[in-house]
C-alpha positions as CSV (number, residue, x, y, z in Angstrom):
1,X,25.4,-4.6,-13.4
2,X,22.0,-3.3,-14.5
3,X,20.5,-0.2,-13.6
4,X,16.7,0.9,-12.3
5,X,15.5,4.0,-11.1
6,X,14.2,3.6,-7.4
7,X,11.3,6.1,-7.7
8,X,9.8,4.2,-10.9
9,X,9.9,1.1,-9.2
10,X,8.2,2.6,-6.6
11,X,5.3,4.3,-8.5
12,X,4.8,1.4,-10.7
13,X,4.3,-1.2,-7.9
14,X,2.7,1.8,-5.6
15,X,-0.7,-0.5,-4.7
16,X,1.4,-3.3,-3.9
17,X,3.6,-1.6,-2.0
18,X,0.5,0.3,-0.2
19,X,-0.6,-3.0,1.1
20,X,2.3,-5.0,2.2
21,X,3.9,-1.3,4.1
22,X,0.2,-1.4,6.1
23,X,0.0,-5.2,6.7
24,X,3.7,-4.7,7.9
25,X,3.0,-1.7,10.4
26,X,-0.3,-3.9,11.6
27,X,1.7,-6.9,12.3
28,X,4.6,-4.7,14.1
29,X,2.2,-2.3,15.7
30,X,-1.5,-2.9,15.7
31,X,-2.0,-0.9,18.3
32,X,-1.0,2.4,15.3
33,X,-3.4,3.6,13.2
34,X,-2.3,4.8,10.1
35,X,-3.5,6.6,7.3
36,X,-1.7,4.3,3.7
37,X,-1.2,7.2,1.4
38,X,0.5,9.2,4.4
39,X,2.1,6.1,5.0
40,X,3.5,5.4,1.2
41,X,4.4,9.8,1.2
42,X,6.8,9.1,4.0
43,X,8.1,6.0,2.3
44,X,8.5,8.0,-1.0
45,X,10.1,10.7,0.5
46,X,12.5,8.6,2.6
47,X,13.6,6.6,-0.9
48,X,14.0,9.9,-2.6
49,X,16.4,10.8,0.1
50,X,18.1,7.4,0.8
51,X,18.9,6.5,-2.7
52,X,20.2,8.0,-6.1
53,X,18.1,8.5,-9.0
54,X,19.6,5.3,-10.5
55,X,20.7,2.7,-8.4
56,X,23.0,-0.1,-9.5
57,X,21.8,-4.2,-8.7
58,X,23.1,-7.2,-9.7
59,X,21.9,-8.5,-13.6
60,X,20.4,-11.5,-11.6
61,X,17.6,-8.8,-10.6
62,X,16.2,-7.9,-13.4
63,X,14.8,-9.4,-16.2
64,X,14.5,-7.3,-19.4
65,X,12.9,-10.2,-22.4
66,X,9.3,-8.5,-21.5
């Protein structure tokens, strides 16, 4: 098993993950406005919370010849 740290991942892919959390909540709920960054603080703050610093996933996940 391989290890990454969740909050990295996060930050590092934090436009990306911007966009597809507010196309997500627009096709669930387009009636909801929301404002993205408040939107990607909660999501932060929930994988802070929800998962360890390090979380374990399968070798098959992660690619490290970069």
């Amino acid at each position: 098993m391989a290890r990454i740290k969740m909050d990295e991942i996060v930050e590092a892919l934090d436009v990306n993950f911007e966009r597809v959390l507010t196309a997500v909540v627009a096709d669930v709920a387009p009636e909801v406005k929301i404002d993205p960054k408040m939107l990607m603080r909660v999501f932060r703050n929930r994988l802070e919370r929800g998962f360890g610093h390090w979380e374990s996933v399968p070798e098959r996940c992660v690619d490290t010849g970069w």
